[in-house]
Wavefront OBJ file of the C-alpha trace (Angstrom):
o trace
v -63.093 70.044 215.419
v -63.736 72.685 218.079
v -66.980 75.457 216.842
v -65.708 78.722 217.014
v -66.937 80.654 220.137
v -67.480 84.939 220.291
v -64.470 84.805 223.399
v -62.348 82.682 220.852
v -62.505 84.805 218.165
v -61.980 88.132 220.291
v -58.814 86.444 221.951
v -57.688 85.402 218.428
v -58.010 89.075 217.188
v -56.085 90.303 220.219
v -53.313 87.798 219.780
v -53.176 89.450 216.009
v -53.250 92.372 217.103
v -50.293 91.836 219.755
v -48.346 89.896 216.850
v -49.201 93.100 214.897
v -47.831 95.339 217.851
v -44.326 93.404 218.112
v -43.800 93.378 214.143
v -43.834 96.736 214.166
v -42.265 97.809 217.482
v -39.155 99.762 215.863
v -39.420 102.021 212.571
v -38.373 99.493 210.259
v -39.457 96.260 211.510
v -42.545 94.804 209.588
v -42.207 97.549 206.888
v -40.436 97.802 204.032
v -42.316 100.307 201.665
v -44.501 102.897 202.610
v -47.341 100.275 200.751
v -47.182 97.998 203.816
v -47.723 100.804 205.644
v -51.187 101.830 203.489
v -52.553 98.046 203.290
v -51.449 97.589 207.251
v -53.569 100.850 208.207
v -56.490 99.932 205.820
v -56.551 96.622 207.004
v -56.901 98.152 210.719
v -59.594 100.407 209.143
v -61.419 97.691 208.432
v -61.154 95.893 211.881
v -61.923 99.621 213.524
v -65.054 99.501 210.815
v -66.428 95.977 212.082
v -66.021 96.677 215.728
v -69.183 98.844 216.363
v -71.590 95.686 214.720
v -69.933 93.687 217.523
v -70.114 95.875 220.274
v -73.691 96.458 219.442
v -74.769 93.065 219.646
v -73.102 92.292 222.572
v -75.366 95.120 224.266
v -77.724 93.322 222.772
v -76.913 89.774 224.011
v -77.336 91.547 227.738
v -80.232 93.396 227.040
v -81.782 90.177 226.077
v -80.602 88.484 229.273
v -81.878 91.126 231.392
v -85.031 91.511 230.116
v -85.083 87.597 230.749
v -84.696 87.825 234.369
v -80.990 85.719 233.919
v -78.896 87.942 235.365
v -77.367 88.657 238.746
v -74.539 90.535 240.240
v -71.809 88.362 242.924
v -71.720 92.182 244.232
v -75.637 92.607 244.653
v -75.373 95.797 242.403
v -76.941 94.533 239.218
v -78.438 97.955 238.458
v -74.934 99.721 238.576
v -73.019 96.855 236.935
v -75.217 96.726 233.751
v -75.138 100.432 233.583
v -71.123 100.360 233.882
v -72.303 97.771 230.804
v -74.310 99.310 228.654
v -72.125 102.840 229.421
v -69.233 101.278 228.258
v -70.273 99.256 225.315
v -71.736 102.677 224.194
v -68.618 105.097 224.671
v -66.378 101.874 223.083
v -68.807 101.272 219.293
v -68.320 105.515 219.416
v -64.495 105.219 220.149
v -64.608 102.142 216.994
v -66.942 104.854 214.956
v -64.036 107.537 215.627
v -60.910 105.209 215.376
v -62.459 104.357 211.746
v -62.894 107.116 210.882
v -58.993 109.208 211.734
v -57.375 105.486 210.238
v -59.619 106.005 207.168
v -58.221 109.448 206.772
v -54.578 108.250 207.173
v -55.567 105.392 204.751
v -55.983 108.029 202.331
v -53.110 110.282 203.577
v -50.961 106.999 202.541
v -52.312 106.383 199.432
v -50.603 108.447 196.771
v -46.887 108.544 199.206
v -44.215 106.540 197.710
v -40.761 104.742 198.254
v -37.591 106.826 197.353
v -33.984 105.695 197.113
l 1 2 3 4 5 6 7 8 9 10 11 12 13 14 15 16 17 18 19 20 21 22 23 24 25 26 27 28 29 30 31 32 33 34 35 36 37 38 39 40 41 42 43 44 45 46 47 48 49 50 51 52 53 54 55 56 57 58 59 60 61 62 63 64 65 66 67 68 69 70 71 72 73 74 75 76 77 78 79 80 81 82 83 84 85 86 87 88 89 90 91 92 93 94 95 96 97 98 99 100 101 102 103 104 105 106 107 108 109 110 111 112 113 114 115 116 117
């Protein structure tokens, strides 16, 4: 049996998230009842909520590196690359803070909106 690896894992949750993105590529398509559409937005709540923790410690994982001496740039610019890093990771666990946040609020939204014939 293969261990599970942090790339694995990511690539599995963007395969789900691609699977997730051609169930529901016309209006009706994945959905039935506007319930599928509350559990399929809490459930991406609950990705958006997780994704910070992960971001984070890959910062970490870098940080670590780099204060370790075991890093270097193919481009000789390994100043400017791990700030592009550490930028980035920063502005993404904010954008994963925010994108919690506006599906939480559309969780809600959803919550007391039901089916009519």
């Amino acid at each position: 049996m293969t261990e599970k690896t942090a790339p694995a894992a990511a690539d599995t949750a963007s395969e789900a998230i691609r699977d997730l993105n051609h169930l529901t590529r016309s209006p009706r398509d994945g959905f039935e009842y506007p319930g599928d559409a509350y559990s399929t937005v809490a459930a991406l709540s609950e990705m958006a909520a997780r994704l910070p923790q992960a971001i984070e410690q890959i910062a970490t994982f870098m940080k670590d590196l780099e204060a370790g001496g075991h890093l270097r740039s193919d481009k000789g610019t390994l100043a400017d690359d791990l700030q592009a890093v550490h930028d980035g990771l920063t502005v993404a666990a904010g954008a994963a803070h925010t994108l919690h946040g506006a599906l939480d609020r559309a969780h809600q939204g959803l919550g007391p909106i039901a089916y009519q014939e």
